[in-house]
N, C-alpha and C positions, 0 to 999 in steps of 0.2 A: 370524171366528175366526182368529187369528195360530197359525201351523202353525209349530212347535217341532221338526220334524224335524232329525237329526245333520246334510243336508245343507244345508239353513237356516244351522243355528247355524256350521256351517262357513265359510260363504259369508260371514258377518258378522264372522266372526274375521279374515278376511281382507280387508275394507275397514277395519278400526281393530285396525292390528298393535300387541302387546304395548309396552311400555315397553323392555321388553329388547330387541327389533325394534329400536325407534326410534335407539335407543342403538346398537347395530348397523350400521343404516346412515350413521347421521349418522360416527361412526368411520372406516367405509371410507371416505366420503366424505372426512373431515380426512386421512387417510393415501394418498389418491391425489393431493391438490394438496401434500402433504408429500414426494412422492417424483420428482412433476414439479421444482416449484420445487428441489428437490435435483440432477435431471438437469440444470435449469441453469444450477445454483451450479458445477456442476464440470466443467464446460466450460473447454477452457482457454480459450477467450477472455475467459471473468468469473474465475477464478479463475488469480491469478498467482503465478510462484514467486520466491524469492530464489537466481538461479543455480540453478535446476529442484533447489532441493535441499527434500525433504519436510519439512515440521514448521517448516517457513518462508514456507507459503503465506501470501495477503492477499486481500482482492477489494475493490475498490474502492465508493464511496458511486453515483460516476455506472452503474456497472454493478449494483448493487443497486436503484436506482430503473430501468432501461432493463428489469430482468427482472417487477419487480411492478408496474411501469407498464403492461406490454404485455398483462399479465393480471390488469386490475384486480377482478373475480369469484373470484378466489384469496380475497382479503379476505374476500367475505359466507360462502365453504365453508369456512374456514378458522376461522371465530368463528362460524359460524352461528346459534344465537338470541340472544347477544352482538355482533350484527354490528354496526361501526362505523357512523358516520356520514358522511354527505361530507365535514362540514370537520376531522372527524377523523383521515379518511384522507391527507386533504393534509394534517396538522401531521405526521402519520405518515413520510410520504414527501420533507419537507422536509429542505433543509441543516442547520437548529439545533439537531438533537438527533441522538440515537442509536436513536430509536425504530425506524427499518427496520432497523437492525444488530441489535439485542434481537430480533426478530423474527424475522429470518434467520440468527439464532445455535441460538434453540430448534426453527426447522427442523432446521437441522444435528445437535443432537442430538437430532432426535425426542421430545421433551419430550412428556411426558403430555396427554392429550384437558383436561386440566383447568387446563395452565398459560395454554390457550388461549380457555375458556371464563371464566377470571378477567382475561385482559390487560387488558381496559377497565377493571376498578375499578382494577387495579395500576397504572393508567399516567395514566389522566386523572382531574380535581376531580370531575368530576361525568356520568353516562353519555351524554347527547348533548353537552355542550359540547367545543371540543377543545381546551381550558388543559389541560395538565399539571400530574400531583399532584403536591402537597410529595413527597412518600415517593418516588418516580424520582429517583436518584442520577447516569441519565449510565451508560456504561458504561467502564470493568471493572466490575460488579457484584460482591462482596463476597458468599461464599459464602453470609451468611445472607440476603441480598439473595434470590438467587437460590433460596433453598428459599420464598422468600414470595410466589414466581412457580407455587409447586406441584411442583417439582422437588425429590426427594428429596436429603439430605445429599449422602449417596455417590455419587449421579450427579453433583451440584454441583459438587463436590471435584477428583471425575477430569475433569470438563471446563471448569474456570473459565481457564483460560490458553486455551483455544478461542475464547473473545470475542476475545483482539487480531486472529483472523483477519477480522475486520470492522472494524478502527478502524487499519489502517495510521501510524504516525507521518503528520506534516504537516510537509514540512522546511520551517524559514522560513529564503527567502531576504532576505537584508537589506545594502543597502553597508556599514553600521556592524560594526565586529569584534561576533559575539558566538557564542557558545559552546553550542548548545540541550543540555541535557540530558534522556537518554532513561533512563532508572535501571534501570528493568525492562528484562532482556533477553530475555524473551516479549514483547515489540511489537516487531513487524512494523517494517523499515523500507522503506519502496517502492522498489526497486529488483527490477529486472527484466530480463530478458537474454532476446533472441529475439521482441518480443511483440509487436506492432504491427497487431493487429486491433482490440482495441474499445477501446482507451488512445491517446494522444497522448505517447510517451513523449519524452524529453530527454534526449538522450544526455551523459552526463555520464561524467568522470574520480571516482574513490574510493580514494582510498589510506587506509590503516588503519593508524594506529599505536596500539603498547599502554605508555599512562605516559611516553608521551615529551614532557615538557613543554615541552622548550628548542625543541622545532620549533613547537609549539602559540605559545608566546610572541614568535618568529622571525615568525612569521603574522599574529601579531594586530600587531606593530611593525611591520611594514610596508602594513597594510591602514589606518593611522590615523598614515600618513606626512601630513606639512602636503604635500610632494610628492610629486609622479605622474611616470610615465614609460611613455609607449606602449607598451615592446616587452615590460611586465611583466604576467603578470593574475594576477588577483587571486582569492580561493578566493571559493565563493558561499556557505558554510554550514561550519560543525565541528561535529558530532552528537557527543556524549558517550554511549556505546553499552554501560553494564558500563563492563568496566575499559579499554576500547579508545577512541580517537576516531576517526570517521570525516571525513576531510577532502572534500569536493565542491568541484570545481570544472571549469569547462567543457570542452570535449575536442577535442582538435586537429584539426578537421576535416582535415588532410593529415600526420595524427602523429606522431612525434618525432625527434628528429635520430638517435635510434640505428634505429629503422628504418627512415631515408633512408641511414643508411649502410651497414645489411643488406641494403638490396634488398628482395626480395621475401618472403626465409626469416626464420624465426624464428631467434635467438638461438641455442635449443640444437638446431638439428636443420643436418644437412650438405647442402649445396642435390643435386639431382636423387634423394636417399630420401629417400620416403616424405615428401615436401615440404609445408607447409601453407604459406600464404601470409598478410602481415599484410593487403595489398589487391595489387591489382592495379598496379603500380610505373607498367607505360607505362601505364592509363587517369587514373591520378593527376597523372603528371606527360608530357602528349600532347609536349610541347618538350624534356623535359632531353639537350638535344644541343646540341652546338657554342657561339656565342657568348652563345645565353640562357638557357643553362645557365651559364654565366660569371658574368654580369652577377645572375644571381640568389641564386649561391651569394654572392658578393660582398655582394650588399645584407642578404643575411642576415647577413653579418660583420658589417657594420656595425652590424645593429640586437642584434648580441648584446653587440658590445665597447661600446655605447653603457648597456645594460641594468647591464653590470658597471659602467662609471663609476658608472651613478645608487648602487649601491646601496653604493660603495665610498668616494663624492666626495659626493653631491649629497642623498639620503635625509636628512631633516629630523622628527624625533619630538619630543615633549616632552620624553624622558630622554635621557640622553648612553649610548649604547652603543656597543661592539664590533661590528664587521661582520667576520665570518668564513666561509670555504665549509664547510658540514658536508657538502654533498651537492654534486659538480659532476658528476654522471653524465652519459651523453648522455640520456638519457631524461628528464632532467627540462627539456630544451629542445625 
């Protein structure tokens, strides 16, 4: 005879919890590896600034795969009866798309329990293969894009410019003049100041001009000279940024004639207050004393009044132009 007592029926509620239980747990579960992977999105070592200024942050692709690589279980509690596949999760994880950026975008805004239980039909042909569907665009997603991820309008809306914080521009260096344009000024450009823990960065020169053509065109005539001359370099990229262009080019490891003629101080500050320093003058320069200090400042005349010849006598383009100084500061030497 099966004994129906309250303490029974109790007992059995509790080896097959409710629907709403199940729901329950499964939730906390998505919301504690939603707040992990969050604690190490915003680390600054994954997450970098544009000259520490906010609402310019980026994180890069190799630092998005270094954090859901190291916890590859995030995946199965994260999708849970949706859970991917193995060669899913490597198309996921791969260079050729934007699939881990999509991912660790809707972490970032906490996206509903249900944009995460639909990602497999949203993103791949078919539930275990791992070709990607027609219908994945690639990210910026397009706000109706993105409510077909299960995200309502108005959270869509207020956070669709959050996606460039995972797709930083890609500057292409190239010898050939060319000009990238970046149209949107919500993308991120990777630049960085201070950061040298989980990046390899490159320190590079950035001047910024706004609509100044005749320097832009000064640049590209002299990068698509038929000649060369040693003592001149050359830019590595012009980024079209909005209305501004961002010029890149290399950075003088022992930098520039106006702060070898400042010494140690900056420009506008009076040396012994409150003093900052551009570098260290005697670790930069262990000799600048007596005769090879001579001899060196000398060679550098040389190779400057050599540099004016070329661009004044010897530069060779297709078009016949003017050569003229717009800029002879010391700092541009």
């Amino acid at each position: 005879m099966v004994d129906l007592s309250p303490v029974n029926t109790l007992a059995q509620g509790a080896r097959n919890p409710s629907r709403f239980q199940q729901f329950l747990h499964r939730h906390k579960t998505r919301a504690t590896v939603i707040n992990a992977i969050l604690e190490k999105l915003f680390k600054p070592e994954h997450m970098h600034y544009q000259n520490t200024k906010e609402g310019k942050e980026f994180i890069c692709k190799s630092d998005l795969r270094n954090i859901w690589n190291t916890h590859r279980e995030h995946f199965d509690r994260l999708f849970q009866r949706n859970r991917l596949k193995d060669k899913q999760v490597e198309t996921l994880v791969s260079d050729e798309n934007h699939l881990l950026e999509l991912l660790s975008y809707l972490v970032w805004i906490k996206a509903p329990d249900s944009c995460f239980l639909t990602f497999r039909d949203n993103v791949f042909k078919k539930k275990t293969a791992p070709e990607l569907s027609d219908k994945f665009e690639g990210l910026p997603l397009s706000v109706d894009a993105l409510t077909n991820f299960g995200i309502d309008r108005t959270t869509a809306t207020m956070h669709r410019n959050t996606q460039y914080r995972f797709i930083p521009v890609t500057i292409d260096i190239k010898k050939a003049q060319n000009i990238q344009s970046v149209g949107n000024e919500c993308e991120r450009l990777p630049f960085i100041e201070g950061d040298k823990k989980a990046t390899k960065p490159r320190l590079v020169a950035v001047k910024t001009l706004r609509d100044n053509k005749d320097e832009i065109k000064n640049l590209k005539i002299l990068k698509e000279s038929l000649t060369k001359n040693d003592h001149i370099s050359f830019h590595d990229a012009i980024i079209k940024h909005g209305p501004s262009y961002k010029i890149i080019s290399g950075q003088a490891e022992l930098g520039d004639l106006d702060q070898f003629l400042l010494g140690d101080y900056h420009r506008d500050q009076a040396p012994k207050v409150n003093r900052e320093t551009y570098y260290d003058f005697g670790e930069k320069f262990p000799n600048a004393s007596g005769k090879e200090l001579t001899t060196a400042l000398l060679d550098q005349c040389y190779k400057l009044a050599t540099a004016l010849k070329f661009l004044h006598l010897d530069i060779r383009i297709p078009e016949h132009v003017a050569c003229a100084h717009m800029d002879l500061s010391r700092a541009i030497f």
